[in-house]
Legacy VTK file of the C-alpha trace (Angstrom):
# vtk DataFile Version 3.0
C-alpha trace
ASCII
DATASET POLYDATA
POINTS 409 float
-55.577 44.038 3.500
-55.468 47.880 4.019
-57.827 49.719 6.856
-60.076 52.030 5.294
-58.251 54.627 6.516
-55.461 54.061 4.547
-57.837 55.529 1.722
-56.289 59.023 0.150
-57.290 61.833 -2.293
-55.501 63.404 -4.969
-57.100 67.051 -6.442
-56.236 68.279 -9.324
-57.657 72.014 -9.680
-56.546 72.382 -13.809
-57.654 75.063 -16.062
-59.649 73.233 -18.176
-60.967 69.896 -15.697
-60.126 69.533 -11.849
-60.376 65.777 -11.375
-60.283 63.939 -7.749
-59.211 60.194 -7.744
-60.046 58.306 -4.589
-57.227 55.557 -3.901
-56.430 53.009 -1.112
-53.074 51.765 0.122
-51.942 48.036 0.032
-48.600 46.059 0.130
-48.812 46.123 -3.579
-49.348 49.449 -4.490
-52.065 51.604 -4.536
-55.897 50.374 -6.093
-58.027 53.370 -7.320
-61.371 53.473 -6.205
-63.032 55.929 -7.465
-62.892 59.075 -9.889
-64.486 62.249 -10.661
-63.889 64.725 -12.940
-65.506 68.033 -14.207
-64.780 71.198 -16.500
-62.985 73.826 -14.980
-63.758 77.606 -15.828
-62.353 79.092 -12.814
-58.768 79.382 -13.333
-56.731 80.984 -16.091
-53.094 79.895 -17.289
-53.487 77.801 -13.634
-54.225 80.800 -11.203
-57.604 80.702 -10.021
-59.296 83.844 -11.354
-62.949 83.162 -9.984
-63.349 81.341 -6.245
-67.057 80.734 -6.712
-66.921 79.098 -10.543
-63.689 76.868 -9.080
-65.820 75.638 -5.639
-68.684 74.529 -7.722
-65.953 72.526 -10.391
-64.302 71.537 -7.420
-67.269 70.559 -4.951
-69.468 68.763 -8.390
-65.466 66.178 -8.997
-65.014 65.554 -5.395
-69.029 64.189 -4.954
-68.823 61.967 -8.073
-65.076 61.191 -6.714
-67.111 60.160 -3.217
-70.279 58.099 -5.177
-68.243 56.240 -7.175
-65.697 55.072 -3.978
-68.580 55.372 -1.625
-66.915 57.087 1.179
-66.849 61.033 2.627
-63.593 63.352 1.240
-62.384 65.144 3.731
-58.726 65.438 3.270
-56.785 65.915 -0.200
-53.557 66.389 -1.705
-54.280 69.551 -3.947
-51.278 70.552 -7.016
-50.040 73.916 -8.087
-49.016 75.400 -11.278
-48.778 78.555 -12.731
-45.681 81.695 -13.806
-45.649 82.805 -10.150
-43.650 79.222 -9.860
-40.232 79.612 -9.275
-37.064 77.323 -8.729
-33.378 77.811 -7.705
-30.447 75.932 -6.132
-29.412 76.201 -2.703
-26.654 74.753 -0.267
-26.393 74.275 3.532
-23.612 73.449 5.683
-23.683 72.091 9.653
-21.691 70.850 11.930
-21.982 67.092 12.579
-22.379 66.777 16.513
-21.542 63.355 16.933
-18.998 62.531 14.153
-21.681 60.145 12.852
-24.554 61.869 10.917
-27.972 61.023 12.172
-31.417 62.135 10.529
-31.446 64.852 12.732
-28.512 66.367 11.357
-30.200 65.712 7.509
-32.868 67.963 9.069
-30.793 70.932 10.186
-28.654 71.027 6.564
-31.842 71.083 4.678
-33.578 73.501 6.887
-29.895 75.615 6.707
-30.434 75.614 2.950
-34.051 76.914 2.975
-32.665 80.003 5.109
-32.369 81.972 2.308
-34.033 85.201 1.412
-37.442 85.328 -0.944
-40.226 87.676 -2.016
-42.578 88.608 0.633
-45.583 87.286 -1.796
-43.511 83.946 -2.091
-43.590 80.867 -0.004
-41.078 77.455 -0.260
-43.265 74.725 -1.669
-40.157 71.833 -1.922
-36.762 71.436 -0.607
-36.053 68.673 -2.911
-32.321 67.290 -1.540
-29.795 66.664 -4.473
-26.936 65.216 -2.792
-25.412 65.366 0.399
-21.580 65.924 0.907
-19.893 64.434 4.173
-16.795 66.218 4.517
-14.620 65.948 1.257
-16.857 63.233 -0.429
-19.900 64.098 -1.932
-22.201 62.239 -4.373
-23.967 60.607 -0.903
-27.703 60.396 -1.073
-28.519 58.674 2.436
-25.884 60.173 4.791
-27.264 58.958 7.333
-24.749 57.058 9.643
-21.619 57.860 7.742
-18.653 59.386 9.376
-17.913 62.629 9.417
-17.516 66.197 11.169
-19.099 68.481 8.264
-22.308 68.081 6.378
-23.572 69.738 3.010
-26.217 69.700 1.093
-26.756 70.777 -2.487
-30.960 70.961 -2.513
-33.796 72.505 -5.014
-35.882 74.484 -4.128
-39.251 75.438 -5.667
-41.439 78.600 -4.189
-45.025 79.580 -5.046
-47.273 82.523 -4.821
-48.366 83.157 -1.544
-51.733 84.257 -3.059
-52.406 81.381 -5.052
-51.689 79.049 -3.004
-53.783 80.445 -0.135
-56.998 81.099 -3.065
-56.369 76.904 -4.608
-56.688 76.219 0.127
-59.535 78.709 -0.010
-61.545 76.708 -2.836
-61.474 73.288 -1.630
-61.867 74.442 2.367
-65.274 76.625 1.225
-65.974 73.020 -0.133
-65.375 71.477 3.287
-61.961 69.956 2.586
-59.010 70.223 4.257
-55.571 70.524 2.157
-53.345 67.816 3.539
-50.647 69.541 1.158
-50.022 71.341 -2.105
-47.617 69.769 -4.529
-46.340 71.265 -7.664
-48.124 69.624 -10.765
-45.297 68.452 -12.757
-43.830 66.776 -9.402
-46.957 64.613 -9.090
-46.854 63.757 -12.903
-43.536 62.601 -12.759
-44.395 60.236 -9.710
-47.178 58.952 -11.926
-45.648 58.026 -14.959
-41.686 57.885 -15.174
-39.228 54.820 -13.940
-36.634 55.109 -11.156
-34.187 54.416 -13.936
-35.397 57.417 -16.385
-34.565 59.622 -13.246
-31.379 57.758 -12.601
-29.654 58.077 -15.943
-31.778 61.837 -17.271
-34.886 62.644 -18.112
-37.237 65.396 -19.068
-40.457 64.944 -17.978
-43.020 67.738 -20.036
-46.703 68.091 -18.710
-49.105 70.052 -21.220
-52.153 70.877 -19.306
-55.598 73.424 -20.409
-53.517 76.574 -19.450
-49.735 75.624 -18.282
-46.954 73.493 -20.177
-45.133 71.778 -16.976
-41.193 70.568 -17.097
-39.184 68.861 -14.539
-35.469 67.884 -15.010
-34.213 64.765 -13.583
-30.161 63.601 -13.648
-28.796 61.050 -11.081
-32.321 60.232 -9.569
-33.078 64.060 -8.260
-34.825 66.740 -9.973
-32.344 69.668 -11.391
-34.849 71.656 -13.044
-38.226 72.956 -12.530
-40.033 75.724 -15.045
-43.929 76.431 -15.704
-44.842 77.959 -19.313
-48.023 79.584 -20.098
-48.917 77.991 -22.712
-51.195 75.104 -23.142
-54.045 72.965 -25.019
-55.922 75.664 -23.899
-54.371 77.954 -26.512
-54.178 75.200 -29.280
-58.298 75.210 -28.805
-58.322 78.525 -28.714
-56.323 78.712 -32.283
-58.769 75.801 -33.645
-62.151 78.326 -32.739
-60.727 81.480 -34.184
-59.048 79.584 -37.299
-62.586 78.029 -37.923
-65.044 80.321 -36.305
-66.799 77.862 -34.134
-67.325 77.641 -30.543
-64.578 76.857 -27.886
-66.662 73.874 -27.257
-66.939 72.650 -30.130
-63.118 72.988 -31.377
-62.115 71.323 -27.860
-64.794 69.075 -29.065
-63.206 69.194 -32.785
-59.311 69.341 -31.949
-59.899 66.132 -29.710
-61.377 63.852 -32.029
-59.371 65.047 -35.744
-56.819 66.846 -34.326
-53.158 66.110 -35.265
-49.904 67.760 -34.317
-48.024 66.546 -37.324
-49.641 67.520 -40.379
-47.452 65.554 -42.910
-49.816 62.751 -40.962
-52.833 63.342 -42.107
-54.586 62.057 -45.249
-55.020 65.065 -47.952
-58.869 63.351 -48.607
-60.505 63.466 -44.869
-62.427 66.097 -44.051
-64.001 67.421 -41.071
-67.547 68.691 -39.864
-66.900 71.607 -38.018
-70.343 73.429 -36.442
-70.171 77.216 -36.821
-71.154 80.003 -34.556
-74.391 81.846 -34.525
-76.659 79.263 -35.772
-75.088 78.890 -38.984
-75.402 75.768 -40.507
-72.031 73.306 -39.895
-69.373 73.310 -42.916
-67.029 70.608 -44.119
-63.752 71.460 -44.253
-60.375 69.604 -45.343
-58.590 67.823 -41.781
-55.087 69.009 -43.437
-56.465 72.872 -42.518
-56.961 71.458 -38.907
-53.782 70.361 -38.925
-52.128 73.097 -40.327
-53.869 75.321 -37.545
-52.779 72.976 -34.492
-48.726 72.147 -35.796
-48.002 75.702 -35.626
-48.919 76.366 -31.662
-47.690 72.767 -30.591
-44.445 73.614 -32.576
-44.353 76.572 -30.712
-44.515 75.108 -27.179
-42.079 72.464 -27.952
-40.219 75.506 -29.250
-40.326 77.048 -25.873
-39.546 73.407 -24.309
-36.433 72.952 -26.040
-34.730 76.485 -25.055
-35.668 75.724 -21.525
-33.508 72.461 -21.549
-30.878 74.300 -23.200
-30.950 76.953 -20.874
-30.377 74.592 -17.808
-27.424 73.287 -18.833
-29.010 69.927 -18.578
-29.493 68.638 -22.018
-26.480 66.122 -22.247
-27.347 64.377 -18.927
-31.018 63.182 -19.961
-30.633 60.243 -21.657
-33.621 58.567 -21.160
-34.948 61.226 -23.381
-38.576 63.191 -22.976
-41.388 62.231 -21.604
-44.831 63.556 -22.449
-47.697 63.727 -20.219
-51.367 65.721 -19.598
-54.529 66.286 -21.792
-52.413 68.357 -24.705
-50.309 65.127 -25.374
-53.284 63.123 -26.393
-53.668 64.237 -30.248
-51.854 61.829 -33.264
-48.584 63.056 -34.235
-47.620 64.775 -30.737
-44.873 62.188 -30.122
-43.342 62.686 -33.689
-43.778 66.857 -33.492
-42.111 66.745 -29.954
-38.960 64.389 -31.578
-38.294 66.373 -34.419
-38.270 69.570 -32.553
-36.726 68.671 -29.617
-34.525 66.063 -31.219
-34.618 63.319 -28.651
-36.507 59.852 -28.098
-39.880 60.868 -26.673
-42.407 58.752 -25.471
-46.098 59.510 -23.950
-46.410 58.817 -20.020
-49.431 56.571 -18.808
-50.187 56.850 -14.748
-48.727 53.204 -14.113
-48.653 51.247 -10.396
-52.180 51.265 -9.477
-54.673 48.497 -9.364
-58.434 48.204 -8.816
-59.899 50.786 -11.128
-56.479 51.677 -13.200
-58.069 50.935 -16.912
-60.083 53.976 -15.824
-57.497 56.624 -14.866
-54.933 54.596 -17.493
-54.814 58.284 -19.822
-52.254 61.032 -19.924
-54.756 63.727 -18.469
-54.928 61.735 -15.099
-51.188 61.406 -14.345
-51.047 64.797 -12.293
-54.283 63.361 -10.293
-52.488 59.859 -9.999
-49.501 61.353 -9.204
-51.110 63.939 -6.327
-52.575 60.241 -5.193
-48.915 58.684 -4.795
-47.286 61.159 -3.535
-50.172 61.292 -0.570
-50.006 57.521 0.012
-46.387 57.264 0.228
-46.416 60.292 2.909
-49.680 58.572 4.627
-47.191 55.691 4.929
-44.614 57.479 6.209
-46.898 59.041 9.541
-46.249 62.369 7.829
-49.501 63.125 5.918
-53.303 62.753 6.261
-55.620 60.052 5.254
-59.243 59.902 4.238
-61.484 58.408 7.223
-64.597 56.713 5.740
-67.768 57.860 7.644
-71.501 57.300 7.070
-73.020 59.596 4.538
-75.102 61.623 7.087
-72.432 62.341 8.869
-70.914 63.815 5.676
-74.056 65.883 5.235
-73.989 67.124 8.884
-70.374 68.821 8.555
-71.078 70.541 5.099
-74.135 71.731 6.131
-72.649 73.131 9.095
-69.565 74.600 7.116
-72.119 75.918 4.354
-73.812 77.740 7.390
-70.875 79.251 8.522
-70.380 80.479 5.557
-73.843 82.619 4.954
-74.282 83.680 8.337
LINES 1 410
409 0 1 2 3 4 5 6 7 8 9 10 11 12 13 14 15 16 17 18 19 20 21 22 23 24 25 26 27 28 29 30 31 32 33 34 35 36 37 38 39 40 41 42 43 44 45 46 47 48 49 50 51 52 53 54 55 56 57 58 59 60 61 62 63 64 65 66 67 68 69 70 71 72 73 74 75 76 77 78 79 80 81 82 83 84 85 86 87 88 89 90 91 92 93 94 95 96 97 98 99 100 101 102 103 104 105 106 107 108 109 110 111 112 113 114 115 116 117 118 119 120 121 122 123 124 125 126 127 128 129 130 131 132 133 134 135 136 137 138 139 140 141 142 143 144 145 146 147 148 149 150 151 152 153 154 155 156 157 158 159 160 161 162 163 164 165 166 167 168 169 170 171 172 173 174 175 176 177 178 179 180 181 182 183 184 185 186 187 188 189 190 191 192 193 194 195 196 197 198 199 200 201 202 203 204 205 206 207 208 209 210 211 212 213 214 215 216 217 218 219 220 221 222 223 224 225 226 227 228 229 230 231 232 233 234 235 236 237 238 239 240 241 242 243 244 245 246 247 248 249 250 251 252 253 254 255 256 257 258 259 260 261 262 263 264 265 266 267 268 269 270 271 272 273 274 275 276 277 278 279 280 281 282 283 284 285 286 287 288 289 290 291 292 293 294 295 296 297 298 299 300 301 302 303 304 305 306 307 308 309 310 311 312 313 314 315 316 317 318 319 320 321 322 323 324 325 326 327 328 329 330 331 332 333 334 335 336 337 338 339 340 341 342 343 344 345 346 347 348 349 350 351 352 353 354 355 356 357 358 359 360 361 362 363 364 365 366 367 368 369 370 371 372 373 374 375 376 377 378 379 380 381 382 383 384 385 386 387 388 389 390 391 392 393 394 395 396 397 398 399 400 401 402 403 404 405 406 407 408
């Protein structure tokens, strides 16, 4: 059985929902144990544009996160996102001291290969190692304990905005949290919902959130690509409400219940109800129209998908295909849009690997949450990272009352 202590949070601050998922270590896996989830106005295109609209999205998830587990947040894994994300390779070289490498030499070649110069508004999120060459032979992914006098290493590195990292830390501490880490969102997707052997033999993992589309490359087990596009189901709604002059409510409401991004899908007979603005009285209108309003945008970002893959070079490693994850995958015909655009086998990505409450968080627009959730367990399990320490509910009270104070005085 796992401690309580063992218990840890994943945040996701989105433009369109932030969503906190409570989960608890075992020798299994990890079981989910509770959820909470609420829109997000705050942030545009994945920046966060207002601090006090994102605390109150971010404080309202996190207490029905804490209800439904029944224990205090006070740590959490947040995620990242947005066009101030930016990736390169790197390479380090070291001596070996010992003619035997030992982890400690691992640590000086990757921290050689993050010596490199970047904006003054930037910051290194992940040194994400790609292989590790002892001497003449490369290819090595543990080095550790191999023979040698020379060690490289050929890493990825992915920086963020100084700024919005420190305003996503600013949110959740002015909600009493404390950031355990911030992960890029389309890492903690990928830990949620592809296979060891996808990232073994290729794959392109594609995350369409409210207001960023997310890709990660992945050939030989380690990531090879990282890119952020501002474009999102944010946009697609926005297309739906101007196309049909309703509400951005109600064409979220309308784009996720008859929306389709294929429109050679849907039946020439349906029609929709769509509400209209003003107090007008609601019209009916043909579904093919919605469709013919949604193809064009999701054609567009698959559009914008496909040139990035052929601009890294990486296309004719990823042979496991695409996989599609996030709330803007969830509308029919998205698979068969994405294949015949990006011509490759494409399948949608479900959070997988968790017990206890997984039916619940078993959807596409959890797997950057889920993923936030691994990524903290497995570095919880590893002495590196912070766990959530149940305590009694006043106590809870107490210490956000006190921060609130500190705040207004």
């Amino acid at each position: 059985m796992a401690r309580r202590d063992e218990l840890v949070v994943g945040l996701d601050v989105g433009t369109t929902k932030v969503c906190a998922i409570v989960g608890q270590a075992t020798e299994d896996g990890i079981d989910v144990m509770g959820i909470g989830s609420h829109p997000s106005k705050g942030l545009r295109k994945g920046v966060v544009v207002n601090i006090d609209v994102t605390v109150a999205s971010i404080k309202k998830a996190v207490e029905e996160a804490e209800a439904m587990a029944g224990v205090e947040i006070s740590t959490v894994y947040a995620g990242i996102a947005g066009s101030h994300i930016k990736s390169f390779q790197s390479t380090g070289v070291v001596a070996v001291r010992d003619g035997e490498v030992t982890a400690q030499d691992v640590q000086r070649v990757i921290d050689a290969a993050r010596t490199i110069a970047i904006p003054s508004d930037s910051v290194v999120l992940h040194t994400l190692p790609q292989e590790f060459i002892v001497d003449n032979q490369d290819g090595i992914k543990e080095p550790v304990g191999m023979s040698g006098v020379r060690l490289e290493a050929k890493v990825h590195i992915v920086t963020g905005g100084s700024t919005s990292m420190a305003n996503i830390t600013k949110c959740c501490e002015r909600v009493g949290l404390h950031v355990a880490d911030v992960v890029l969102q389309p890492l903690a997707s990928a830990e949620a919902v592809l296979s060891d052997d996808e990232r073994e033999i290729g794959v392109a993992l594609v995350d369409i959130g409210g207001g960023t589309t997310d890709i990660v490359l992945y050939a030989d087990g380690s990531v090879v690509h990282t890119s952020v596009l501002t474009l999102g189901g944010a946009s697609v709604t926005m297309d739906v409400s101007q196309g049909l002059r309703t509400p951005l409510a109600e064409a979220e409401a309308v784009k996720q219940k008859y929306g389709c991004a294929l429109t050679a899908l849907v039946d020439e007979s349906e029609t929709v109800e769509v509400p209209m603005v003003g107090g007008r009285p609601p019209r009916s209108i043909p579904r093919r129209v919605l469709g013919e309003i949604i193809e064009p945008r999701m054609e567009e970002i698959f559009g914008l998908v496909a040139k990035v893959i052929e601009e890294s070079g990486q296309k004719e490693h990823l042979a496991a295909g695409v996989v599609l994850t996030g709330g803007g995958v969830t509308m029919r015909g998205t698979q068969e849009l994405a294949e015949e655009v990006l011509g490759m086998p494409v399948r949608i990505g479900m959070p997988c690997g968790l017990g206890g409450l997984a039916d619940v968080v078993r959807s596409p627009m959890y797997a950057t949450a889920v993923g936030l959730l691994k990524f903290g367990a497995r570095r919880t399990a590893s002495g590196e990272g912070a766990a959530v320490r149940e305590e009694p509910r006043w106590n809870g009270v107490r210490r956000r009352m006190g921060h609130w104070l500190k705040e207004v005085f």
